[in-house]
Structures are given as structure tokens and as C-alpha cells.
C-alpha positions as CSV (number, residue, x, y, z in Angstrom):
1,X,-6.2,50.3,44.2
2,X,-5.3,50.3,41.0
3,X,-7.4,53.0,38.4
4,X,-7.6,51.9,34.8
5,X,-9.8,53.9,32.5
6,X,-11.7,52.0,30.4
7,X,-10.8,52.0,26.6
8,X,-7.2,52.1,27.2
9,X,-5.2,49.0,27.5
10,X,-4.5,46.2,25.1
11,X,-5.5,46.4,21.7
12,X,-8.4,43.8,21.4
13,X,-8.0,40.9,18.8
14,X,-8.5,40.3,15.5
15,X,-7.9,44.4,14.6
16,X,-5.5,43.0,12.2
17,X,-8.3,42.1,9.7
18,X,-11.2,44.0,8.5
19,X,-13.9,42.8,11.5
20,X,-17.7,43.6,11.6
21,X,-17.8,44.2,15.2
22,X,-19.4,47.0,16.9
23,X,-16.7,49.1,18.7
24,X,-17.5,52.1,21.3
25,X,-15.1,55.0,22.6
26,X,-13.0,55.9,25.2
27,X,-15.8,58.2,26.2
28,X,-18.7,55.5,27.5
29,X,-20.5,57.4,29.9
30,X,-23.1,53.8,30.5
31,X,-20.1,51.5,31.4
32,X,-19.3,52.1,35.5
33,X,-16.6,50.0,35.4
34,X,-13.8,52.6,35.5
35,X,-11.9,50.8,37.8
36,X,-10.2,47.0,38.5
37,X,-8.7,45.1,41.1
38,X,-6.2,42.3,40.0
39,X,-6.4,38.7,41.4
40,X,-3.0,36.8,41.1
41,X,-2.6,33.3,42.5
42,X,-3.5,30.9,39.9
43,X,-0.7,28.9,37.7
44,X,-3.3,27.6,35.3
45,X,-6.4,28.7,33.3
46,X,-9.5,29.8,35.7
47,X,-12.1,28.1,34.3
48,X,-14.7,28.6,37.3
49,X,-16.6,31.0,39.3
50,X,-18.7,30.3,42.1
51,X,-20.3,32.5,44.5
52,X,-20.8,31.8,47.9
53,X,-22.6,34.6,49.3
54,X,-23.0,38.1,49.0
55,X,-19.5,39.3,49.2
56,X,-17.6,36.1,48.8
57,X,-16.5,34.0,45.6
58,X,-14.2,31.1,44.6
59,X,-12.7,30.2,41.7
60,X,-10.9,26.9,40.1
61,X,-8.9,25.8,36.9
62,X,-6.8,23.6,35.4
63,X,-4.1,23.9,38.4
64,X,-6.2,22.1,40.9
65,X,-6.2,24.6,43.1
66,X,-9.1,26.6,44.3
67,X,-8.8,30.1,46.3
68,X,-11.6,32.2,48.0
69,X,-11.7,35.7,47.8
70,X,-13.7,38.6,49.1
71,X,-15.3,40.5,46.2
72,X,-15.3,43.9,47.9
73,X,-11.6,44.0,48.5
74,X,-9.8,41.4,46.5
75,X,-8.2,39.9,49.5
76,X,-7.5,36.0,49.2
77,X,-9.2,34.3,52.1
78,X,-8.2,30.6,51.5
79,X,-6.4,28.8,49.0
80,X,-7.5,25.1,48.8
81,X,-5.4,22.1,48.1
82,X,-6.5,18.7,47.6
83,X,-6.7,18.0,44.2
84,X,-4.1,16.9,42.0
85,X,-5.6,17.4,38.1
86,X,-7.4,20.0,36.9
87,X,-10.9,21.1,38.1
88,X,-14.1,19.8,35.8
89,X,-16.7,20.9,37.6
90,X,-17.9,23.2,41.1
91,X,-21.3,23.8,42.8
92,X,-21.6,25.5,46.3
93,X,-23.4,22.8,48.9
94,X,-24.5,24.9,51.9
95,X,-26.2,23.2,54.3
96,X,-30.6,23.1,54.1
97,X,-30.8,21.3,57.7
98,X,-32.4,23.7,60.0
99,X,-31.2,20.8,62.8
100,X,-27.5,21.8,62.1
101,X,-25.9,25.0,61.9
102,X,-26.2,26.7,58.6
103,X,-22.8,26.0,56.6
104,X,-21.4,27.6,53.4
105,X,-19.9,24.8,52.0
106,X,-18.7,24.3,47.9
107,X,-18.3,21.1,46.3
108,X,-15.2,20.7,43.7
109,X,-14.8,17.6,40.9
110,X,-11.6,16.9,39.5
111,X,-9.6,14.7,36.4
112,X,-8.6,13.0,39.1
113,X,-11.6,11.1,39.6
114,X,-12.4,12.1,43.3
115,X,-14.3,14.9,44.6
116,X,-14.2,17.1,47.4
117,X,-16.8,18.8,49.8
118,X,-15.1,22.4,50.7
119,X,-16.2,24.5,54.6
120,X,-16.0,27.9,53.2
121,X,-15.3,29.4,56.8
122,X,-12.5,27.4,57.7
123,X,-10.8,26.9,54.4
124,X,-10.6,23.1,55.3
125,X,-11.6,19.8,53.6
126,X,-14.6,18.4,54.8
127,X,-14.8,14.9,52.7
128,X,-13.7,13.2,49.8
129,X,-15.0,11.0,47.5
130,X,-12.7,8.7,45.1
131,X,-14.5,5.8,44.3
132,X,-15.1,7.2,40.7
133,X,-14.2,5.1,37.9
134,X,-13.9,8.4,35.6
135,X,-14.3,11.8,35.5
136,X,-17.2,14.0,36.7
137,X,-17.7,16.7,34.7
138,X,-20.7,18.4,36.1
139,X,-22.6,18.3,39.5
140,X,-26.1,19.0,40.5
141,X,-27.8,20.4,44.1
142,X,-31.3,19.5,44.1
143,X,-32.9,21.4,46.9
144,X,-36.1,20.2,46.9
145,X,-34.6,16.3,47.4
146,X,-31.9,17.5,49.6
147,X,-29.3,15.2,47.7
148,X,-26.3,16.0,45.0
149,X,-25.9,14.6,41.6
150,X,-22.3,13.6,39.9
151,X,-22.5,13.1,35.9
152,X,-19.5,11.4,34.4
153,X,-19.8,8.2,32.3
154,X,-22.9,7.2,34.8
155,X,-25.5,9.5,36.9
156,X,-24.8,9.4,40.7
157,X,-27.0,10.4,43.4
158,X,-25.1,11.7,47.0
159,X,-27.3,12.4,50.5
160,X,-25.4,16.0,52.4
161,X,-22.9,13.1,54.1
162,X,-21.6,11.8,50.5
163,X,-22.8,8.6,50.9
164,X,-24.0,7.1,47.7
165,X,-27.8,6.4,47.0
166,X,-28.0,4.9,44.0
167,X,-26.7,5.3,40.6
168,X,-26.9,4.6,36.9
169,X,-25.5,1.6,34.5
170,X,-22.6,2.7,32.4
171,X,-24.1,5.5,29.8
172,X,-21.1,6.2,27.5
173,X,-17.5,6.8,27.5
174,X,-18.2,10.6,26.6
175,X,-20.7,10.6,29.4
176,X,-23.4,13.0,30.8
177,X,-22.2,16.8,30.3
178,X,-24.9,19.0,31.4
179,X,-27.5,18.3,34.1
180,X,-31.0,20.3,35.0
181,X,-33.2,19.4,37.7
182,X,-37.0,19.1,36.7
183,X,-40.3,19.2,38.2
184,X,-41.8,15.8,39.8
185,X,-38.1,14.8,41.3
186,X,-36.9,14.2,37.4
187,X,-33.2,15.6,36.2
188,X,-32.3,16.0,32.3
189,X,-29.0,14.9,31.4
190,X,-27.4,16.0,28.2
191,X,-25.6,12.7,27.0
192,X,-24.0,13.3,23.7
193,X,-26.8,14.1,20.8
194,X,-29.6,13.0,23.6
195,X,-31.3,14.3,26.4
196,X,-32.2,11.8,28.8
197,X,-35.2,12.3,31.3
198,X,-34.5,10.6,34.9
199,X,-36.9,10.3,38.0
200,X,-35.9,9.9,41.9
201,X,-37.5,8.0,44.4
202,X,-37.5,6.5,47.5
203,X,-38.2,3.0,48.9
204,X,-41.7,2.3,49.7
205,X,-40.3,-0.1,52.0
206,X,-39.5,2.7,54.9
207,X,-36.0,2.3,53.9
208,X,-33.4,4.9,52.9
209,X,-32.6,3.3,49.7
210,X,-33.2,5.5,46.5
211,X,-34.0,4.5,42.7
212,X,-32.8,6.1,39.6
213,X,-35.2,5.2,36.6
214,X,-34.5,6.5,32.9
215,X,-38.0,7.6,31.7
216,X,-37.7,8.8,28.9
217,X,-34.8,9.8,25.7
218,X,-35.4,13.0,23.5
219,X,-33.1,12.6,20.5
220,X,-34.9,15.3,18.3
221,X,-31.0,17.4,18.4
222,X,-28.8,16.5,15.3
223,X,-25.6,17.3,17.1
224,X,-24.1,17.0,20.6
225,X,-26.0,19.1,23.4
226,X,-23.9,22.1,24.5
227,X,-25.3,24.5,27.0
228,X,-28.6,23.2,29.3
229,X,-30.7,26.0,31.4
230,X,-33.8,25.8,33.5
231,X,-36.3,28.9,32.9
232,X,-39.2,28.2,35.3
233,X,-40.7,24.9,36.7
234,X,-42.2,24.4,33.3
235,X,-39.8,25.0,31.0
236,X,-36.0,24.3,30.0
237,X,-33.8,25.1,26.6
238,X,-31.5,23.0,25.1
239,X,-28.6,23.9,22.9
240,X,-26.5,22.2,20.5
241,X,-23.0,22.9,18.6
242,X,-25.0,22.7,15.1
243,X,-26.5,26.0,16.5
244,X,-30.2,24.3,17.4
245,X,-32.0,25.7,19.9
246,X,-35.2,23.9,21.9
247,X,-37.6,24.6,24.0
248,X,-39.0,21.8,26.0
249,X,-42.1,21.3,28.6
250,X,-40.6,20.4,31.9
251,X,-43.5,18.8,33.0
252,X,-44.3,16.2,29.9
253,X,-41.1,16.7,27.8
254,X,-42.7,17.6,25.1
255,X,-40.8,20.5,22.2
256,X,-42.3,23.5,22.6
257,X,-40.7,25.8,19.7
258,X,-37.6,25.3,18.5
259,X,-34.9,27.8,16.2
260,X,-32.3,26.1,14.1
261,X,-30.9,29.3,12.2
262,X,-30.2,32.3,13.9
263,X,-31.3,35.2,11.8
264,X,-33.2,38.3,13.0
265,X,-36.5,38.7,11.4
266,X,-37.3,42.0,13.6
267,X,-33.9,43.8,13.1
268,X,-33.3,42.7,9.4
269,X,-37.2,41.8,8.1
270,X,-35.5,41.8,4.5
271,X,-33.6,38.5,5.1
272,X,-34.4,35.5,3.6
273,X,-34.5,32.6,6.1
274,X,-32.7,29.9,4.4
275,X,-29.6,32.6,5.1
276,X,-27.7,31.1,7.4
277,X,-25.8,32.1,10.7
278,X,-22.7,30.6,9.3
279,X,-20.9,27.8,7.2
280,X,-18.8,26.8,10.0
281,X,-19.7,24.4,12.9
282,X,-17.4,26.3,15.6
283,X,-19.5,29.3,14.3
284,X,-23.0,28.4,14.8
285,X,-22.3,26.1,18.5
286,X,-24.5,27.4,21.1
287,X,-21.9,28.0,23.9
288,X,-24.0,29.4,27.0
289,X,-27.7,29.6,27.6
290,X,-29.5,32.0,30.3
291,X,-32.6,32.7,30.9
292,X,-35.0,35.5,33.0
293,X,-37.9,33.6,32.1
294,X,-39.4,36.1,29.1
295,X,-36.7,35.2,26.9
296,X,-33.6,33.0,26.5
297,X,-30.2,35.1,25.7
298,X,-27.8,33.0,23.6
299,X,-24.1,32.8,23.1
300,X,-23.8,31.3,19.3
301,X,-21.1,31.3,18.0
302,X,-19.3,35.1,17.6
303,X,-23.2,36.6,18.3
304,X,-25.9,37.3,21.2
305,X,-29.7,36.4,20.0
306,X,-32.2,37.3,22.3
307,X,-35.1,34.9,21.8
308,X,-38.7,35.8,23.4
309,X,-40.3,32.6,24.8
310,X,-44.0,34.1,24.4
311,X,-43.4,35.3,20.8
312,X,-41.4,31.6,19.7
313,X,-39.1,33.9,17.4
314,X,-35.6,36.2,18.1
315,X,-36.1,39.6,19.1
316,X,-32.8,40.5,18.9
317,X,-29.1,39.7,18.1
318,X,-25.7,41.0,17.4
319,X,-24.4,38.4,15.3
320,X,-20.3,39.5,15.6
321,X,-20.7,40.8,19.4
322,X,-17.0,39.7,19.3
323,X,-14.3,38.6,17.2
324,X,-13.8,34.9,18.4
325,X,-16.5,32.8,20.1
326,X,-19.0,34.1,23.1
327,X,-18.2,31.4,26.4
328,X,-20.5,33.1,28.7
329,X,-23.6,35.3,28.8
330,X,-25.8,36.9,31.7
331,X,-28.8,38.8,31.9
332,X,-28.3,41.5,34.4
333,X,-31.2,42.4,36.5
334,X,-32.2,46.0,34.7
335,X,-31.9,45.0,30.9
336,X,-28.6,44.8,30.5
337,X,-26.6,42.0,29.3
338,X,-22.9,41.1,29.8
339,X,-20.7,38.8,27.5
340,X,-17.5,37.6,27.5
341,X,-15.3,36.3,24.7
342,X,-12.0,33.9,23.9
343,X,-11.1,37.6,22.1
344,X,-10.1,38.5,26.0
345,X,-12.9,40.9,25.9
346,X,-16.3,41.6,28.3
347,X,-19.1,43.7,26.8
348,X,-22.0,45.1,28.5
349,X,-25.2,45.1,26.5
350,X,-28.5,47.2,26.4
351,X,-31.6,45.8,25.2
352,X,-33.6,48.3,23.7
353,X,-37.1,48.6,22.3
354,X,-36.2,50.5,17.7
355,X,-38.6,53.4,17.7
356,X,-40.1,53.0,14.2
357,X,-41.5,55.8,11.9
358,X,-45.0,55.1,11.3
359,X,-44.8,55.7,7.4
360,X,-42.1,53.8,7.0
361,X,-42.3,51.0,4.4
362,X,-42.0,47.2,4.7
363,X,-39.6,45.6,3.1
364,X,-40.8,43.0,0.5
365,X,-38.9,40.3,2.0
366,X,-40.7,40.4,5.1
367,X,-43.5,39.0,2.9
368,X,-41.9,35.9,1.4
369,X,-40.5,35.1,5.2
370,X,-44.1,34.7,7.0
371,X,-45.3,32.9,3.9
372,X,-47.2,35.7,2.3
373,X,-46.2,35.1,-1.1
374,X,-46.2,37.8,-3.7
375,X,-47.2,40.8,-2.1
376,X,-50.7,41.9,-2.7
377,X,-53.3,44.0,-0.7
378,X,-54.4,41.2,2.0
379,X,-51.2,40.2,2.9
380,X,-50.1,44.0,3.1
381,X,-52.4,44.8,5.4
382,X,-51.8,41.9,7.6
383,X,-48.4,42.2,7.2
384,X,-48.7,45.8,8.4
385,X,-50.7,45.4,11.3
386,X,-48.2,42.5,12.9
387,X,-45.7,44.9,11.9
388,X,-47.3,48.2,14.3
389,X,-48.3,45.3,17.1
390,X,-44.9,43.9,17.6
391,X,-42.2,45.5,19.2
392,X,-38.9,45.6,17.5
393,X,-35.7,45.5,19.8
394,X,-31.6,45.6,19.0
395,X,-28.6,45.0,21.1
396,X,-26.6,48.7,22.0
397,X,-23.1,47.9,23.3
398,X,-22.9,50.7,26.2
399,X,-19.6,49.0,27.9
400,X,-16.2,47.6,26.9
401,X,-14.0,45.6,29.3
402,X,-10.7,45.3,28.1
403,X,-8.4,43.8,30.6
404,X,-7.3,40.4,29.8
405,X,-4.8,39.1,27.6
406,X,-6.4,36.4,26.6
407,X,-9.9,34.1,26.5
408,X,-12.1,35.2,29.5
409,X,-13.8,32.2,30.3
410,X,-16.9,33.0,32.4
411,X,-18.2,36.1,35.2
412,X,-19.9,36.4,38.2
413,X,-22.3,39.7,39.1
414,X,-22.0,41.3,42.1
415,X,-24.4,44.0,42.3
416,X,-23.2,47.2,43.6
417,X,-19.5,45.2,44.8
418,X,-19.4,45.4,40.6
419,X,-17.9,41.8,38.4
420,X,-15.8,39.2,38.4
421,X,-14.1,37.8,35.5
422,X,-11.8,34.8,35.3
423,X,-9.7,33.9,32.0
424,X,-6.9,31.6,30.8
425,X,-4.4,34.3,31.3
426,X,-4.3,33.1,34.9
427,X,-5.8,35.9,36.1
428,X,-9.1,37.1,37.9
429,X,-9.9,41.0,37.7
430,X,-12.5,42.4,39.9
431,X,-14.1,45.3,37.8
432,X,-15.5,48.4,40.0
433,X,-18.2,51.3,39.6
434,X,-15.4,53.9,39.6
435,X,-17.8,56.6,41.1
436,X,-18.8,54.2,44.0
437,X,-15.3,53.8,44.9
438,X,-13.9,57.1,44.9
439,X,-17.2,58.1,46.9
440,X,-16.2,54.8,49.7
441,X,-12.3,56.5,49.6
442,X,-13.9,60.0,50.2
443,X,-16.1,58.5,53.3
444,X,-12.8,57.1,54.6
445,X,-11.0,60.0,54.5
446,X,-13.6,62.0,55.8
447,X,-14.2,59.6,59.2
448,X,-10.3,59.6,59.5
449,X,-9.9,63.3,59.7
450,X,-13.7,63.5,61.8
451,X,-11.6,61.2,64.3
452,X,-8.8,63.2,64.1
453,X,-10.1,66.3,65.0
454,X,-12.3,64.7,68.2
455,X,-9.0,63.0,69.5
456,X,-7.2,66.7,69.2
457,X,-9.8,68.4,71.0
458,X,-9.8,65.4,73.5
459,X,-5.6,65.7,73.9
């Protein structure tokens, strides 16, 4: 296995100009990734991740071509040809029919226009669809329903044996590029600038036929929806590239708070509000949304902003986490945070609670941003009682990744079997709790020479 200290490696990005991102040491006694396992097999960019169980992954790009490996050991399981364009969208599929034998199955879209249904135990293909007339570039399970969605330039709805239910008119030629599944058999799909609200049904004839009805457009985003996540049954987030950020009821679809610039009001109470994020539409885009149900994490841009759901505000952010956009973010299950960058880098995140001196002062800034106007004795006191009552939390990087040569597209968290990361180097790297490893390769040894010795005092 191959040992690489984190810390050492390539030089990250963007060193060549003065940059305002946080670095860390050599010496980063929080980070347990001091060792990685390198994945070879793909030709193109790995743009995917999916995980099919506990121990086993696969992942899919921009060569068609989608492998499965075992995240303990690296080893390539299956590598999976059928498609013959690059790969727009994945989903695993196992089989919900307590009739039938449970399956782990994944399901693959491609630029090709077909898609493919994937038996993760057998490596093989077990049915295609190509009566698409263009690309699907994102697909939906829906549990509860027990059917599939396919979003491309219309919304298609799939029973387990790919036969088609029903399906949309002709949205638009960019087409649906995010979908959610709601409450009360309804999806949102992020078409463009809109978000459009669509309920299931059946046939109240006793046949199988299905309906698609569009209930209801939200067009309250200026610019086009990027990332769509689902917190709970009555709640979702949108985000757009112009950096907006809403919170919508999944039962009514109503806005429930929304946060158009990203400034930190807890960590920097001295900044003005109309001080933006950025200038630059690349800057501000919402990339990736996730969610643990008390706040949303957000990818905008270069930064992380942790906003709290209860509170309607930001918590938290680092606003250069990296030195070039933030694809992909994940909220780990203690409170850490990992993020990936096109720098080539992977951070790991703590989010932790700013003791505060009780004497200290408050800025006058912090005034003029709740509306409080000139400072005076009222609006002191208020100001200094919301100030003791709410928490204030920052961002601590504990962890730097450096490993690929280029933009790490998304991960996958493993647990104890540590991370997967994919990237347009071509490359996967499996990232490993060094002290869990050496322990597992001490075990080993230790059974090998236990067996030893009985089989000598056997001979």
C-alpha cells in the first residue's frame, strides 16, 4: 500500500499569487488521512461517485465507462461497457420488491441518449433504454412510488422493468437539470431560472397507467438553478449561479427565508450588508448544496457558508476555503465538513462554537446591519442581549488532501473504510485513517506468525 504523508506532494494552485486562503502544516494531528490508495483505469475525467453498499462504490466520466471497486482494498471488481459518450448522470436502483430477491443494481445515463440498468453482482447489463430523443442529465429513485425519473428536455417516469409510464410535453432545449422528490407524490424540477412543481398519480380506472401534472412554477430565482437538495419531508433549498439561496415549504411551496449575499454577520458583525460576496458571476454560483437538517452547508463560489435553518441567517463561512471554485461539499456525521475544489485540493472542516469574552465590545456596525440606526442606549442593550443569546461559530481547516493534479470533482464517505475522491486527472484515490491501517497490517502479521507457530508445534 502506498504511504503518503499528508502535506507533502504537489504544490497546490494558485501559490503563484498573493491568495487569502487558510493554509495548515505538515503537522495536522486532526486529519487521519495519512495514507492513499490509487485507482487507475479511467481514460477520461471521473465525474461520478456512487455507492452501492457498505464497502462497494462505482464511478463514471466522460469515457463511458464505469468500473466498480471495493473501498477497503482498491481492487476493481467490474469494469462496464455499454455506453459510447460520456456519462451525464448515475443513481443506484436496488431492488424494494420483497417478492424478488434483493438486488444491488445502479442505473447510468449517457450523451448518447440511452440508458442503462447495471446488476452490481454480476458486472452485467441488465436493460437498456434508447428511445430518448436527447440527453438525460439527471435521474431520480422515488421509493415511496417505487418508479424512476429521467430529466432531459421532458420529465419521464419508469416502473423497476423500464417500461415507460408517462411523461411530460417538450420543456426546453436546455431541459430539467436537477430533480427532488417531494411530499404528496410531487417532484421539483430545476428547469433553467424556474422550479417547476409536478404530482404523480395513478388511474382511477384500476389500470396501470400513470399521470404527470405540472402544478405549479416558482420563478422567484433571477438566474439559472444550480444545486437542488431535500432537507426533511418539509423542506428543500434551491441554489442559483447569481449566488441566491431559498428555502422553500415542501408541502405548499411556499419561500421560507431566503439569502442573496453571502456575508457573515456572526464572524464579521462589522460588515455592511450591501458588501457583496463578489463582482464576478463564476464567483458567487452556488455549486453544491447539503443539508443535515439544522443547517444547509454551501459551496459558493471559492467559500463554505454554513446557514442555520432555525435562525434564517449564516452562522458561518470561509469565503476563500480554496483558490478556484468549491464542486462538492459534505457534512460528515460528527461536525466536520469536507470540500473539494477545481484547485485539485480536499479539505476537512471543523465547525466550531467562537468563545467570546464577556466584556468585549460590539462593533458599531452590527447596529446599522439589524436596523438599529445610530447607536443609542435601547438598541445597545438589545443589541447586546442577542449578542450573549446567540452562538457564534467559524470554520477551522483541521485537514489538507493534496493528491490530485488537478479539479477533484466530487467524494464519497466511507466511515471508518475512510474517502473516495474522483477528479479530472483520471484518477480515483482512496484516502485512509493511517493509524487504522497500520493497526489492520499489525493484526495480519500477528495471525500469520500465531498460525505459524501452531503449524510448527503441529509438524
Amino acid at each position: 500500500m502506498l504511504r503518503w504523508l499528508i502535506g507533502g506532494g504537489r504544490e497546490p494552485q494558485g501559490l503563484a499569487e498573493k491568495s487569502s486562503v487558510q493554509t495548515i502544516g505538515e503537522e495536522q494531528i486532526q486529519n487521519p488521512y495519512t495514507e492513499l490508495l490509487v485507482l487507475k483505469g479511467h481514460q477520461d475525467i471521473v465525474r461520478f461517485l456512487v455507492q452501492i453498499d457498505d464497502c462497494r462504490f462505482a464511478s463514471a466520466g466522460d469515457d463511458g465507462i464505469i468500473f466498480l471497486w471495493n473501498a477497503q482494498t482498491g481492487e476493481k471488481l467490474y469494469e462496464l461497457h455499454g455506453h459510447t459518450h460520456k456519462i451525464t448522470a448515475i443513481a443506484p436502483f436496488s431492488s424494494s420488491d420483497v417478492t424478488e430477491e434483493k438486488s444491488d443494481l445502479i442505473i447510468t445515463a449517457s450523451a448518447d441518449r440511452t440508458v442503462i440498468v447495471w446488476d452490481c453482482t454480476s458486472g452485467r447489463q441488465v436493460q437498456k433504454v434508447s428511445c430518448f430523443h436527447s440527453t438525460v442529465k439527471c435521474l431520480t429513485v422515488l421509493q415511496r412510488l417505487n418508479v424512476w425519473l429521467s430529466g432531459g428536455s421532458d420529465l419521464c417516469v419508469w416502473n423497476r422493468k423500464l417500461d415507460l409510464l408517462c411523461k411530460t410535453s417538450h420543456l426546453t432545449d436546455a431541459g430539467i437539470s436537477a430533480l427532488v422528490e417531494l411530499p404528496k407524490s410531487c417532484v421539483a424540477a430545476a428547469v433553467g431560472r424556474e422550479l417547476i412543481i409536478f404530482r404523480l398519480s395513478t388511474s382511477n380506472n384500476g389500470s396501470e397507467d400513470w399521470n404527470i401534472l405540472e402544478v405549479k412554477r416558482l420563478v422567484d430565482h433571477q438566474d439559472n438553478i444550480s444545486s437542488l437538495v431535500s432537507v426533511n419531508d418539509l423542506t428543500f433549498v434551491t441554489g442559483s449561479h447569481l449566488g441566491e439561496l431559498i428555502v422553500w415549504d415542501a408541502l405548499d411551496w411556499t419561500k421560507q427565508a431566503s439569502e442573496c449575499n453571502f456575508w457573515d454577520s456572526s464572524v464579521h458583525p462589522d460588515v455592511q450588508p450591501e458588501i457583496k460576496l463578489s463582482q464576478s458571476p463564476h464567483e458567487t454560483s452556488v455549486q453544491h448544496l447539503t443539508s443535515d437538517e439544522e443547517c444547509v452547508f454551501a459551496a459558493v463560489g471559492k467559500g463554505i457558508y454554513v446557514y442555520n435553518l432555525q435562525m434564517k441567517r449564516v452562522i458561518a463561512c470561509q469565503r476563500t476555503a480554496h483558490d478556484s471554485s468549491v464542486l462538492h461539499i459534505e457534512k460528515l456525521p460528527n461536525r466536520q465538513l469536507i470540500s473539494c475544489s477545481e484547485d485539485g485540493s480536499v479539505r476537512i472542516w471543523e465547525l466550531r462554537e467562537k468563545q467570546q469574552l464577556p466584556a468585549e465590545p460590539i462593533p458599531t456596525g452590527f447596529f446599522n446591519m439589524w436596523g438599529f440606526g445610530r447607536a443609542n442606549k435601547q438598541a445597545n442593550q438589545a443589541a447586546k442581549k442577542m449578542q450573549e443569546n446567540t452562538p457564534v461559530y467559524f470554520l477551522e481547516l483541521v485537514g489538507d488532501l493534496i493528491g490530485h493534479s488537478s479539479a477533484v470533482q466530487m467524494f464519497l464517505y466511507f466511515g471508518e473504510l475512510g474517502l473516495a475522491t474522483c477528479s479530472a486527472d483520471h484518477l480515483i484515490i482512496l484516502w485512509k485513517d493511517g493509524e487504522r491501517e497500520s493497526s489492520l497490517r499489525s493484526l495480519t502479521l500477528f495471525k500469520k506468525l500465531a498460525q505459524n507457530g501452531d503449524l510448527q508445534l503441529k509438524l
